[in-house]
NUKE-769705 format. One line per 10 residues: number of its first residue (from 1); their letters; for each residue x, y, z of N, C-alpha, C. Coordinates in steps of 0.2 Angstrom, whole numbers, plus 5000, padded with zeros to 4 digits. Example, Ala and Ser with C-alpha at 12.3 -4.5 7.8 and 13.67 -1.06 7.14 Angstrom:
2
1) AS) 5066,4972,5039,5062,4978,5039,5066,4984,5039 | 5064,4989,5035,5068,4995,5036,5064,5000,5039
//
This chain:
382
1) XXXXXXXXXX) 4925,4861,4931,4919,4864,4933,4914,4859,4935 | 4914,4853,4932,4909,4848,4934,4910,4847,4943 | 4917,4844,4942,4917,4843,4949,4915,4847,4954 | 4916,4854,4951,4916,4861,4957,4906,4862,4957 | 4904,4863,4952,4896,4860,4954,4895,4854,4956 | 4897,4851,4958,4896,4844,4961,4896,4844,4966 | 4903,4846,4970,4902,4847,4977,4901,4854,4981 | 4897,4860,4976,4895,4865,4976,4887,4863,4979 | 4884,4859,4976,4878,4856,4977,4874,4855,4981 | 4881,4846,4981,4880,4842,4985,4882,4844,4991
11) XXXXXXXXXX) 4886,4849,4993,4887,4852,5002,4881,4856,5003 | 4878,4859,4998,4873,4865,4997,4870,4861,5001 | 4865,4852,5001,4860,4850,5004,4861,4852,5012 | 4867,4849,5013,4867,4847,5019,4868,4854,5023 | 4869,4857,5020,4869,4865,5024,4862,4869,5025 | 4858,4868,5020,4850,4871,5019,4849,4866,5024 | 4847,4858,5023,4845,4855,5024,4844,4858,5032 | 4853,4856,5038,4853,4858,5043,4851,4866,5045 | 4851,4869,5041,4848,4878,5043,4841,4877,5044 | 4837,4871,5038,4829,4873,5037,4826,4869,5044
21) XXXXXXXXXX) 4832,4865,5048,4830,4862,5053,4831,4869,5061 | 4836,4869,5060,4837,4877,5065,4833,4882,5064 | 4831,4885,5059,4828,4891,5056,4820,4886,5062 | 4818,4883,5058,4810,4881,5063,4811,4880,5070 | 4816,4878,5073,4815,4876,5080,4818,4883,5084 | 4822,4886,5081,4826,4890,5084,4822,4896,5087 | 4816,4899,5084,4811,4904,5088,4807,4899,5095 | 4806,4892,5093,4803,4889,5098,4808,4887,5105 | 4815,4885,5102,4819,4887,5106,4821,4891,5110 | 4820,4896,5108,4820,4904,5112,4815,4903,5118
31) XXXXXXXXXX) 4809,4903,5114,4804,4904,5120,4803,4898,5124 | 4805,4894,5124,4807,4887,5129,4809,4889,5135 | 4813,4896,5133,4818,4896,5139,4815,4903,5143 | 4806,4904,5142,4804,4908,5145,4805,4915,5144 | 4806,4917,5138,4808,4924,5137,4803,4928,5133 | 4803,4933,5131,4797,4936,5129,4799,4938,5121 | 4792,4939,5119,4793,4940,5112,4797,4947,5110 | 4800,4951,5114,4802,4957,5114,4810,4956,5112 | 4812,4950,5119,4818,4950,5120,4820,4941,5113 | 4816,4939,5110,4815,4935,5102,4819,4941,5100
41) XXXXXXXXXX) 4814,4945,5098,4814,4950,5092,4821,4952,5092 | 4825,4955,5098,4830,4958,5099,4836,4951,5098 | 4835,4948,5097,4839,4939,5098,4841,4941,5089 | 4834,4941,5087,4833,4943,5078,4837,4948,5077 | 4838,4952,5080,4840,4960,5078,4847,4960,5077 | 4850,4955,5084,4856,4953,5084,4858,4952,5078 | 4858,4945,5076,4859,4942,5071,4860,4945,5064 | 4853,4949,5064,4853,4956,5057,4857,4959,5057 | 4861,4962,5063,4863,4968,5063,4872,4965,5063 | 4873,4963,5066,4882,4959,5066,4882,4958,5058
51) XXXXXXXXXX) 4876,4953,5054,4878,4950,5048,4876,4957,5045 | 4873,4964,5046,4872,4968,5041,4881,4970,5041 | 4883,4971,5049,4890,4976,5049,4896,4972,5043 | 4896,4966,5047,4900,4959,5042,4901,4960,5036 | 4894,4961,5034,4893,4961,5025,4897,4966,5021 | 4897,4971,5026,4898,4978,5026,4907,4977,5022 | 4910,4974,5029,4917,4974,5028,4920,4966,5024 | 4916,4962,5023,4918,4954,5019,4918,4956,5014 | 4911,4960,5010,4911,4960,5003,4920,4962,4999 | 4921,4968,5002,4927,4970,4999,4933,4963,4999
61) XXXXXXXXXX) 4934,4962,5006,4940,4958,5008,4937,4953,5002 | 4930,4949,5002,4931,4944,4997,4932,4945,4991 | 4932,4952,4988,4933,4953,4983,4941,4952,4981 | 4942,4955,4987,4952,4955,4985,4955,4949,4987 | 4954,4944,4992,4954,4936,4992,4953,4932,4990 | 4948,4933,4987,4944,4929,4984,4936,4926,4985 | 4931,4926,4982,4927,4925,4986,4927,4916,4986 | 4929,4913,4986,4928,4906,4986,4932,4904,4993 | 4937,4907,4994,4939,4907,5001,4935,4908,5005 | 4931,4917,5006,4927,4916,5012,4920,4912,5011
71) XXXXXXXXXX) 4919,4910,5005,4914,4905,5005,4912,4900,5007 | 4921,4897,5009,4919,4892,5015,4921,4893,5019 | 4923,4898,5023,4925,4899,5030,4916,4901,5030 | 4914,4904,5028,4907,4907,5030,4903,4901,5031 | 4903,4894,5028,4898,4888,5027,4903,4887,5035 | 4906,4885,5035,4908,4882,5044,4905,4887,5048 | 4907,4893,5047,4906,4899,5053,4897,4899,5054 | 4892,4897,5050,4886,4896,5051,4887,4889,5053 | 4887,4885,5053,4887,4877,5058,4890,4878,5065 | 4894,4883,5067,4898,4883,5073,4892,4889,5076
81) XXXXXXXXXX) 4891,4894,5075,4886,4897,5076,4879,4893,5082 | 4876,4888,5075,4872,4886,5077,4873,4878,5082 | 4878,4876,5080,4882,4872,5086,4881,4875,5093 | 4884,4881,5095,4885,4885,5100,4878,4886,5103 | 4872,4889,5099,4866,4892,5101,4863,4885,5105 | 4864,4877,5100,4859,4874,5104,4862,4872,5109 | 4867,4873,5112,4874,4869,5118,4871,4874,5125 | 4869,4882,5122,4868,4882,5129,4861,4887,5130 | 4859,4889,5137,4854,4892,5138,4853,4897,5140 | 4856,4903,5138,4857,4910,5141,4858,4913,5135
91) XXXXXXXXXX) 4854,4919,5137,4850,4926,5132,4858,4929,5132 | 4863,4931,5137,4870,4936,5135,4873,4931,5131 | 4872,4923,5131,4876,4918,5126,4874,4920,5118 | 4867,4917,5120,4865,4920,5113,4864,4924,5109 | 4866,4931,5112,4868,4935,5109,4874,4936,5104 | 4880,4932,5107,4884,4932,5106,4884,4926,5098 | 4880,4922,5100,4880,4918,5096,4876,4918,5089 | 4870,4923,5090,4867,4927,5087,4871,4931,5082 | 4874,4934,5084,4879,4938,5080,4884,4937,5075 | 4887,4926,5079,4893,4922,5074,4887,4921,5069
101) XXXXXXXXXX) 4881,4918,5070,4878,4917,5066,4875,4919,5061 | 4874,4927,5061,4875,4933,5055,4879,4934,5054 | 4884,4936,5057,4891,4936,5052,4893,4929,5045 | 4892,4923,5050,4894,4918,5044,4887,4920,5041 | 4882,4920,5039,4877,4922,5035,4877,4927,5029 | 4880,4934,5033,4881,4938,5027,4887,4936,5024 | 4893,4932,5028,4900,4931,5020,4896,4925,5018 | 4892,4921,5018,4888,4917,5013,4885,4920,5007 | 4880,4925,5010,4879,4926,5005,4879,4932,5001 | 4887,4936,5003,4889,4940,5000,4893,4936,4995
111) XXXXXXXXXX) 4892,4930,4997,4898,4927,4990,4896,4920,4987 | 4891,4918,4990,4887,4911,4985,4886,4912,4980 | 4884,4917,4977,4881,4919,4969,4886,4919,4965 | 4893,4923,4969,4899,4925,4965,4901,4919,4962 | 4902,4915,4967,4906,4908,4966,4902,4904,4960 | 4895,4905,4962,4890,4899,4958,4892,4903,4950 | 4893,4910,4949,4893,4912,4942,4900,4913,4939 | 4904,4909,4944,4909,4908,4942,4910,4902,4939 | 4906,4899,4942,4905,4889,4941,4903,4888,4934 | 4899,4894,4934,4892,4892,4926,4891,4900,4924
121) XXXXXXXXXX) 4897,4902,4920,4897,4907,4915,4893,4907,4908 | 4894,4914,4909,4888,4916,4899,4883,4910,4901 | 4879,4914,4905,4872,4912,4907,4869,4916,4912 | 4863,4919,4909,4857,4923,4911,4858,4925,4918 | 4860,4930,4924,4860,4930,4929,4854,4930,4932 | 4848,4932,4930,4843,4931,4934,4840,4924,4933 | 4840,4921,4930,4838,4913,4929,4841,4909,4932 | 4848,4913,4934,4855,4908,4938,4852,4906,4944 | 4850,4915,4946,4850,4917,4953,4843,4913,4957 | 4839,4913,4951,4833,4912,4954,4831,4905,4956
131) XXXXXXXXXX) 4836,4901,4950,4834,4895,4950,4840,4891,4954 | 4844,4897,4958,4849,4891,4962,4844,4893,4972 | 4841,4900,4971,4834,4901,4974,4831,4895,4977 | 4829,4895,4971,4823,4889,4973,4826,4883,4974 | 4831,4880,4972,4835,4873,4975,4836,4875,4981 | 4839,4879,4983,4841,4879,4991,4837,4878,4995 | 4831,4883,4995,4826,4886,4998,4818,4878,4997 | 4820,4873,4993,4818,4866,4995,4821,4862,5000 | 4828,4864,4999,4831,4857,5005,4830,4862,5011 | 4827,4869,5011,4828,4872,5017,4822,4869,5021
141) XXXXXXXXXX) 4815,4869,5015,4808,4865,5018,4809,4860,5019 | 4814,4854,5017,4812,4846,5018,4814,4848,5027 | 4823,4851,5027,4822,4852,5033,4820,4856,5037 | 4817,4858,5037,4807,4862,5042,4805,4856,5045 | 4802,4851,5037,4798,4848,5038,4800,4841,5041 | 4805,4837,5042,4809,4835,5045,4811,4837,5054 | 4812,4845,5054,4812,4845,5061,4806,4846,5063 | 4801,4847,5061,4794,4846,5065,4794,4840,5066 | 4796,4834,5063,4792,4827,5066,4799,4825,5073 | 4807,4828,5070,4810,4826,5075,4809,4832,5083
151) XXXXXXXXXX) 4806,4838,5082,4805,4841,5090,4800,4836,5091 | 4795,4833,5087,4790,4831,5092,4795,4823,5097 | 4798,4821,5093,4800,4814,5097,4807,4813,5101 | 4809,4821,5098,4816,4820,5102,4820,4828,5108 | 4815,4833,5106,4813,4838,5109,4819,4843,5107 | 4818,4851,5108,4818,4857,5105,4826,4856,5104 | 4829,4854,5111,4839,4854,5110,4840,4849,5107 | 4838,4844,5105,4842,4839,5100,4839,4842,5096 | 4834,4844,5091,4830,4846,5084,4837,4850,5085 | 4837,4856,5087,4845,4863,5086,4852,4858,5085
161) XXXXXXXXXX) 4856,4854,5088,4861,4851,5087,4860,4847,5080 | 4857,4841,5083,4855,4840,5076,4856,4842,5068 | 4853,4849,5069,4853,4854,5061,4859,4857,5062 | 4864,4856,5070,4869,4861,5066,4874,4854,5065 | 4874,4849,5066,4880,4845,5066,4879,4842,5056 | 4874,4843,5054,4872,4842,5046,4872,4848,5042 | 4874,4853,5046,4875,4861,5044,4884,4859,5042 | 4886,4856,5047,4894,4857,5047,4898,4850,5044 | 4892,4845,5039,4896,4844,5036,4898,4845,5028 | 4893,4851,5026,4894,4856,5020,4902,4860,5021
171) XXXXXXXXXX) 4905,4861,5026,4911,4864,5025,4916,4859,5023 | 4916,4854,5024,4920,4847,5023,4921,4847,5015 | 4915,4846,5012,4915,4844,5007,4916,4852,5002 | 4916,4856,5004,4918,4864,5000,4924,4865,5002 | 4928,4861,5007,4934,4865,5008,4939,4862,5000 | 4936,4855,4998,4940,4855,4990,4936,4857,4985 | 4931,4861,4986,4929,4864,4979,4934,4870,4978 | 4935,4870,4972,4941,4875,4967,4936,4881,4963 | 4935,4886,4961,4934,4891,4959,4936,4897,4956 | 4937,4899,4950,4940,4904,4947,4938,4912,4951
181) XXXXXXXXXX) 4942,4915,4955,4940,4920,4957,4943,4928,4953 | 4939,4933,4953,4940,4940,4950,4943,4943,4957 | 4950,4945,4958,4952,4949,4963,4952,4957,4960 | 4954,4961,4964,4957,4967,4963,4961,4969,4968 | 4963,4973,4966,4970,4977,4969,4969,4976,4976 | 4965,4982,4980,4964,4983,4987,4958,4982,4990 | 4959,4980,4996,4954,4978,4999,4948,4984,5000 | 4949,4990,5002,4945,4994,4999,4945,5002,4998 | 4938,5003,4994,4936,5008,4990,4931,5008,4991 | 4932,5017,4991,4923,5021,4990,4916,5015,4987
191) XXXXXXXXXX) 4912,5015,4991,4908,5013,4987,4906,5017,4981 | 4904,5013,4974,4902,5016,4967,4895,5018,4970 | 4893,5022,4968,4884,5026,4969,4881,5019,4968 | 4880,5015,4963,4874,5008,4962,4875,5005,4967 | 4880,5006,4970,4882,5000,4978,4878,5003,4982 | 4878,5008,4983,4876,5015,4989,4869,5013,4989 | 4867,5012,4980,4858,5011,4981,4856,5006,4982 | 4862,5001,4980,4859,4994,4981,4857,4994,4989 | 4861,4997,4996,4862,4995,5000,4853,4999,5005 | 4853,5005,5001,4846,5009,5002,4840,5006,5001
201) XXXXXXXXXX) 4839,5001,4995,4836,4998,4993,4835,4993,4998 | 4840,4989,5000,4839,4984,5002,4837,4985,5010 | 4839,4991,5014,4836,4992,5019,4828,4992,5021 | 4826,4998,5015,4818,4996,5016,4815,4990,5014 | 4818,4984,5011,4814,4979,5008,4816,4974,5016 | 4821,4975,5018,4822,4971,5023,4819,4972,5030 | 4816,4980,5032,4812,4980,5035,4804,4980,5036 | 4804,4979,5028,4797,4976,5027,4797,4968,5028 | 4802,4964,5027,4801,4958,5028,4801,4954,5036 | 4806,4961,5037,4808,4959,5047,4803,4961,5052
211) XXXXXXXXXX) 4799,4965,5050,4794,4966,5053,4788,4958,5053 | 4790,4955,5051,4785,4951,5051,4786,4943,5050 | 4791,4942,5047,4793,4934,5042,4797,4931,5048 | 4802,4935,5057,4804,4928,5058,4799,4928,5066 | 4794,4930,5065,4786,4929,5071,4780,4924,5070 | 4782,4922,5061,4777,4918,5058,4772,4913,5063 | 4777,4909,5062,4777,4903,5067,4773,4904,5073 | 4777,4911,5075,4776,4912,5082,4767,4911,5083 | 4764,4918,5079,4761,4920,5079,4756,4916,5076 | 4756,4910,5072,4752,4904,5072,4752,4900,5079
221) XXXXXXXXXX) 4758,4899,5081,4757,4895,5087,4753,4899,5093 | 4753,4905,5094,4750,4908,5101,4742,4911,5099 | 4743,4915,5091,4734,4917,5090,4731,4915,5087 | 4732,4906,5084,4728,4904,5082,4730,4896,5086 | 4733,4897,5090,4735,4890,5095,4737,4884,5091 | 4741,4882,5086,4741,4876,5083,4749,4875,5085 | 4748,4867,5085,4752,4863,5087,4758,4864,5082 | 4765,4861,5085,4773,4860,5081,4771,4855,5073 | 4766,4852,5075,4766,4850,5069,4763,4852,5065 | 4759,4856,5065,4755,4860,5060,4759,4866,5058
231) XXXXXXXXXX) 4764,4871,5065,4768,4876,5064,4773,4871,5058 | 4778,4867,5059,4783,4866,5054,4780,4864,5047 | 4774,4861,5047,4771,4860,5042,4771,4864,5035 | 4768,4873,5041,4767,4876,5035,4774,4882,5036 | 4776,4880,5041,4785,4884,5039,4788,4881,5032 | 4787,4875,5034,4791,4870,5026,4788,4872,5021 | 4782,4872,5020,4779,4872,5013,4780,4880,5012 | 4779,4884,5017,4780,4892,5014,4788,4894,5010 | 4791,4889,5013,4797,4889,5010,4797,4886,5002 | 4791,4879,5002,4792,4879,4996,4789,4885,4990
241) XXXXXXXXXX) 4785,4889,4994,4780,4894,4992,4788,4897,4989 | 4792,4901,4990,4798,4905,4991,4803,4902,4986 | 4804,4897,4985,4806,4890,4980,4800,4890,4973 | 4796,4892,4974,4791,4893,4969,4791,4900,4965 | 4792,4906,4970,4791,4912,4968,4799,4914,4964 | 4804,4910,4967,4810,4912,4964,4810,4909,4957 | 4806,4902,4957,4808,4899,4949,4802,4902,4945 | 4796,4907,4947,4792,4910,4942,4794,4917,4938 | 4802,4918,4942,4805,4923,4940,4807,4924,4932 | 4811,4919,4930,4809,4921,4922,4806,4917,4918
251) XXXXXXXXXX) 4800,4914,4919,4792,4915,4914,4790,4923,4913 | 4791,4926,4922,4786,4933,4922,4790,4938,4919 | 4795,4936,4919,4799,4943,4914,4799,4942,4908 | 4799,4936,4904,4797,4935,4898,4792,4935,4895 | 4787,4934,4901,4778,4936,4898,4778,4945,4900 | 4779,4949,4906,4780,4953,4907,4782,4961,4908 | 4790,4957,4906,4794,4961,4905,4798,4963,4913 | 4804,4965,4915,4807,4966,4919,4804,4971,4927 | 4801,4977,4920,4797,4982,4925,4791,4981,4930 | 4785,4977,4925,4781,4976,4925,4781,4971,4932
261) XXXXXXXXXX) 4786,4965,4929,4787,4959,4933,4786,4961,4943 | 4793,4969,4943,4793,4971,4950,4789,4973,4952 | 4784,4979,4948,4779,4984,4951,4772,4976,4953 | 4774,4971,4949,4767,4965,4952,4768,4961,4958 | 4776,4961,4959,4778,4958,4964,4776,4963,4971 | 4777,4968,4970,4779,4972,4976,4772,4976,4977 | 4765,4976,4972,4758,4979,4975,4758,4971,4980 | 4758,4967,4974,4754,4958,4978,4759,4957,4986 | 4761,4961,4985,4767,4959,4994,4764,4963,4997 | 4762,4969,4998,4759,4974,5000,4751,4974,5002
271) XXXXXXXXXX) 4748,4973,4997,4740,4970,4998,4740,4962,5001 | 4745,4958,5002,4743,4950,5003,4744,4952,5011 | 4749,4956,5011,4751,4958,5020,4744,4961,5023 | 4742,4965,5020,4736,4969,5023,4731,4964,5023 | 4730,4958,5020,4725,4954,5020,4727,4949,5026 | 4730,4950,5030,4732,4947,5038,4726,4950,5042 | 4727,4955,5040,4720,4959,5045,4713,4956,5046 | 4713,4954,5041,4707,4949,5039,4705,4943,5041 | 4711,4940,5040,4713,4933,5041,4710,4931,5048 | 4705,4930,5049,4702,4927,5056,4702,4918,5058
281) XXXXXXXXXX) 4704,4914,5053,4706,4908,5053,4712,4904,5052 | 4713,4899,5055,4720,4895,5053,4721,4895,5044 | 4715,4893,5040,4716,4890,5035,4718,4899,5030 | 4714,4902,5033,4715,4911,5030,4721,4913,5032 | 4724,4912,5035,4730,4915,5038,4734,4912,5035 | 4735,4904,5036,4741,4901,5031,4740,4902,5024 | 4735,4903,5020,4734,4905,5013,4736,4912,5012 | 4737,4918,5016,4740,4925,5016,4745,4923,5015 | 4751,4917,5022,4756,4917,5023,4759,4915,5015 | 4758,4909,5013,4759,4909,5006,4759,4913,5004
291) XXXXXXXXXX) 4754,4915,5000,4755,4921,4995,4759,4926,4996 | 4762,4929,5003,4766,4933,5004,4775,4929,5002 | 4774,4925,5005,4780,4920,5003,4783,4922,4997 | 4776,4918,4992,4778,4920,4984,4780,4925,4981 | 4776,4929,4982,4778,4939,4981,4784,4940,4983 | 4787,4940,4988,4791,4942,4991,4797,4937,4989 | 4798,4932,4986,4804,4929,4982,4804,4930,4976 | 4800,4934,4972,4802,4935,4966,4807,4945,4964 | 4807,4948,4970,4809,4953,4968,4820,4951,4967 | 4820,4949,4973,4828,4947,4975,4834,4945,4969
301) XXXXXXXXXX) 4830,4939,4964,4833,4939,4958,4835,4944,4955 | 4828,4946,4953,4829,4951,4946,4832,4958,4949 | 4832,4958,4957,4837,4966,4959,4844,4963,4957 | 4845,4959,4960,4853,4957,4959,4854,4956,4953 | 4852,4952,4947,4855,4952,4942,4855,4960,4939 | 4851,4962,4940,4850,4971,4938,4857,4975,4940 | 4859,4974,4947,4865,4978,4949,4870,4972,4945 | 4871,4968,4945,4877,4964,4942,4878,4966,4937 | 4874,4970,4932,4875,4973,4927,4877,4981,4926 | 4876,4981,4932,4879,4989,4932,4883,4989,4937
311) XXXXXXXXXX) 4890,4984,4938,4897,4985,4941,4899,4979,4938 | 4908,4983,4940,4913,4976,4935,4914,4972,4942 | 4917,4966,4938,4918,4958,4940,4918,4959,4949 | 4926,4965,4948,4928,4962,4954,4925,4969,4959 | 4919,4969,4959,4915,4972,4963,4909,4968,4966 | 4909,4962,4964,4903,4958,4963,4901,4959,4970 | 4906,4952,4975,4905,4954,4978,4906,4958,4985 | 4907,4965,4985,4907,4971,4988,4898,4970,4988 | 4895,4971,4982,4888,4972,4979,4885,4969,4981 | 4884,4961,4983,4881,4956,4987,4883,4959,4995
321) XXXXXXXXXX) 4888,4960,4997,4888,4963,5004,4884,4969,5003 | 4884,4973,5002,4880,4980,5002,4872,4977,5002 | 4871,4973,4999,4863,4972,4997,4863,4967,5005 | 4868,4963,5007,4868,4958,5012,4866,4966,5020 | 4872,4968,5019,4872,4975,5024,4866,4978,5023 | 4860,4979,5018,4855,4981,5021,4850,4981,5024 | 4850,4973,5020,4845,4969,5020,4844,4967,5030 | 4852,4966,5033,4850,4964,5039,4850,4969,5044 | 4850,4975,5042,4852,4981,5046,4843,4981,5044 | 4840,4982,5040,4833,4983,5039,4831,4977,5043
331) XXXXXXXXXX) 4831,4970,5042,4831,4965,5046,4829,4965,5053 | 4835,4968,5055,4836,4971,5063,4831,4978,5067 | 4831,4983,5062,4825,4987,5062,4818,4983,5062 | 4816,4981,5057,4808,4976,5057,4809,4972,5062 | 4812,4966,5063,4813,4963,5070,4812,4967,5079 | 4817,4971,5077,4816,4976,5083,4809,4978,5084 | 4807,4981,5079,4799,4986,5080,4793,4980,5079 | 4795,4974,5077,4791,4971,5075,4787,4965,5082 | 4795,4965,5085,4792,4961,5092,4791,4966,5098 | 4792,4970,5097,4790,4977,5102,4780,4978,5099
341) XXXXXXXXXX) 4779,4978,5094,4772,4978,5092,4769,4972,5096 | 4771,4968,5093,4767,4961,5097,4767,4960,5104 | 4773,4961,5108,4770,4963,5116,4767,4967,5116 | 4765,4971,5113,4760,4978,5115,4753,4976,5112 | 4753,4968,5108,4746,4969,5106,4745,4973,5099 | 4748,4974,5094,4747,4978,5091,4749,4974,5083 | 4745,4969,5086,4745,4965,5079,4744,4969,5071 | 4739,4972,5071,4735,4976,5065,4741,4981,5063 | 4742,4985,5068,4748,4989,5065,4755,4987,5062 | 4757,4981,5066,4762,4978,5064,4759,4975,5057
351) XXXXXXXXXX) 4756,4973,5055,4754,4972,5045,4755,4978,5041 | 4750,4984,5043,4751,4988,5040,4757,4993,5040 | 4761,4993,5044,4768,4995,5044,4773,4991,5038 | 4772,4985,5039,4776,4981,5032,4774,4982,5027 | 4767,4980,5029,4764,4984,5016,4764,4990,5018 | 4765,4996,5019,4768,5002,5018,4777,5001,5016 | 4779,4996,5020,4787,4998,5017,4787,4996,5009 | 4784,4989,5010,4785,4988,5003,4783,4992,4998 | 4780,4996,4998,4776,5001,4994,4783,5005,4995 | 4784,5008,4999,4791,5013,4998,4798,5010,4994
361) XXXXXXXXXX) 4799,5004,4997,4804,5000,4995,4804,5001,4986 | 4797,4999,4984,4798,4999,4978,4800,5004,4974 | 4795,5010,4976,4796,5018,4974,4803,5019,4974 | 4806,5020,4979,4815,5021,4980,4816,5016,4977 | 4816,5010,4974,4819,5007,4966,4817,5009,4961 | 4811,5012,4960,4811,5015,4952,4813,5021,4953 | 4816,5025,4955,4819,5032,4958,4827,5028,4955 | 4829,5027,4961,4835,5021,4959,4839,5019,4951 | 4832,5016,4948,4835,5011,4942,4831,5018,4937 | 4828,5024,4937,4828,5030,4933,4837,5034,4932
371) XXXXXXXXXX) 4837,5034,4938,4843,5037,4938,4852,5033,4936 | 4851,5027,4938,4858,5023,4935,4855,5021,4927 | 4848,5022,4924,4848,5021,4919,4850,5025,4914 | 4851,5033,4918,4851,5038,4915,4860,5040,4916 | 4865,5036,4920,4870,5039,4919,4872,5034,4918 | 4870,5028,4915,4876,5023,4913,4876,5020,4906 | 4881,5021,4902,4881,5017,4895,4875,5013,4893 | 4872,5015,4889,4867,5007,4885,4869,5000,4885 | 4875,5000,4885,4878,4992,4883,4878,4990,4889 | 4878,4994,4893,4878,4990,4902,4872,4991,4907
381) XX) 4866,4991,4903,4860,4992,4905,4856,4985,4902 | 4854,4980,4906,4853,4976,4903,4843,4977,4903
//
């Protein structure tokens, strides 16, 4: 087990590492190549929408295979992805490559968690999830903050290769990690009802974040004109906001309580969006962008260890796909409608359209967790 977190880990850096360096360069990449924020947004959608289908059909197969198997085909298949993207300059490639790249994304993380809570058993699922969260989602900011200083000196296509050739050497080192997998029978089965919400759930929370979380950048660099290195800056540190928000997860349920915890996550994500409307300066704006950061990392935890508790083992990962399938199918809707607002100029609505979903999002989970509270045994209701 030591060994298998060890090089669970240790390939994790290189892998965030090389994404937090692609994730930052890769909307500036786009637009280098003279394309409009419309035909971005659908680049986005791409990607969403492959990895929501993906998620759809790995969850099962990883369950019956194993999920440690597609664990590391998925770590390679996000390194080739973005291999391919930086190699060439055409919107029908990218598409294409937009697509490998959601695909390896959803079997990531249809089945990262599986595996991690396979490594480190009889231990807290929301504590697990949140605090392996926030590790990640730090080597994701070093590499942000890392490719801001390398676009400035080595330009937009090295920063992309670069992050994918450090991407791809986490499959190396997982293709010897060993992990206990939970199979079943057959590939697949009806989803159970709590999979069905999981996945409804995660649509609306994913179109509240799509609408607006992959323009960020954009939208610092064009409506308030700041340079790559001010943009990576606070790309990176918002990341560590995210890495913050995940590891405040269980203080606030133990000060809080469970309920409590979401209903504060999901007003402050809702009111911090709408306070972009406001935000008429750089230092305003980037202080929103944080606190939206933080809100909106602390619900993801405590949903996931919630449904983990209400299906057996080897459903697990079917249930991380389902929440993977919403989440990028919602993705792909906010993406879609979110970069269509922006070429229309329609900044203000595009806020207000996000803190409403969130508000919905959360309503359709207390609806949700009323009714799986109401049909499942006490002992499986944690």
């Amino acid at each position: 087990m030591r060994r298998g977190l060890f090089l669970y880990f240790f390939s994790e850096f290189f892998l965030s590492f090389g994404i937090g360096m692609v994730q930052y360069a890769q909307p500036f990449f786009y637009a280098a190549a003279h394309i409009s924020d419309g035909t971005i947004g659908y680049l986005f959608a791409m990607n969403a929408f492959f990895g929501g289908c993906s998620a759809l059909l790995m969850g099962p197969v990883a369950d019956r295979v194993g999920a440690s198997i597609v664990f590391k085909w998925a770590t390679l298949t996000i390194g080739l992805g973005a291999l391919c993207t930086s190699l060439v300059t055409s919107v029908p490639i990218w598409m294409v490559t937009a697509a490998l790249s959601g695909i390896g994304g959803s079997m990531l993380t249809s089945t990262e968690n599986v595996v991690l809570s396979s490594l480190v058993q009889n231990r807290d699922k929301s504590h697990l999830i949140s605090r392996f969260t926030a590790l990640y989602m730090v080597f994701i900011g070093l590499g942000a903050i890392f490719a801001g200083w390398f676009v400035h000196a080595e330009g937009l296509s090295a920063t992309m290769l670069a992050g994918a050739c450090c991407s791809l050497v986490a499959p190396v080192f997982r293709f010897f990690l060993k992990a206990p997998d939970t199979r079943r029978a057959r590939v697949f089965q009806i989803p159970s009802r709590p999979l069905i919400f999981m996945a409804g759930y995660a649509i609306l929370f994913g179109i509240a974040g799509g609408l607006f979380n992959p323009f960020a950048t954009l939208i610092l660099e064009q409506r308030y004109h700041q340079q790559s290195a001010v943009t990576s800056l606070v790309y990176a540190v918002s990341l560590f906001m995210i890495s913050l928000g995940s590891y405040l997860v269980r203080p606030l349920i133990q000060r809080l309580r469970q309920q409590a915890t979401l209903f504060m996550s999901f007003v402050l994500s809702a009111i911090s969006t709408l306070l972009f409307l406001v935000a008429m300066t750089t230092a305003a704006f980037v202080a929103v962008y944080f606190l939206v950061t933080i809100t909106t990392a602390i619900p993801p935890p405590v949903i996931d260890a919630m449904f983990l508790d209400l299906v057996h083992a080897s459903e697990f990962s079917q249930m991380f796909g389902m929440r993977v399938f919403g989440t990028r199918v919602g993705n792909a809707i906010g993406s879609s409608i979110g970069g269509s607002l922006l070429h229309a100029n329609h900044y203000n609505w595009l806020m207000i359209l996000s803190a409403l979903f969130f508000i919905v999002a959360y309503a359709y989970l207390m609806v949700v967790r009323r009714i799986t509270m109401r049909q499942t045994p006490p002992d499986k209701v944690s």
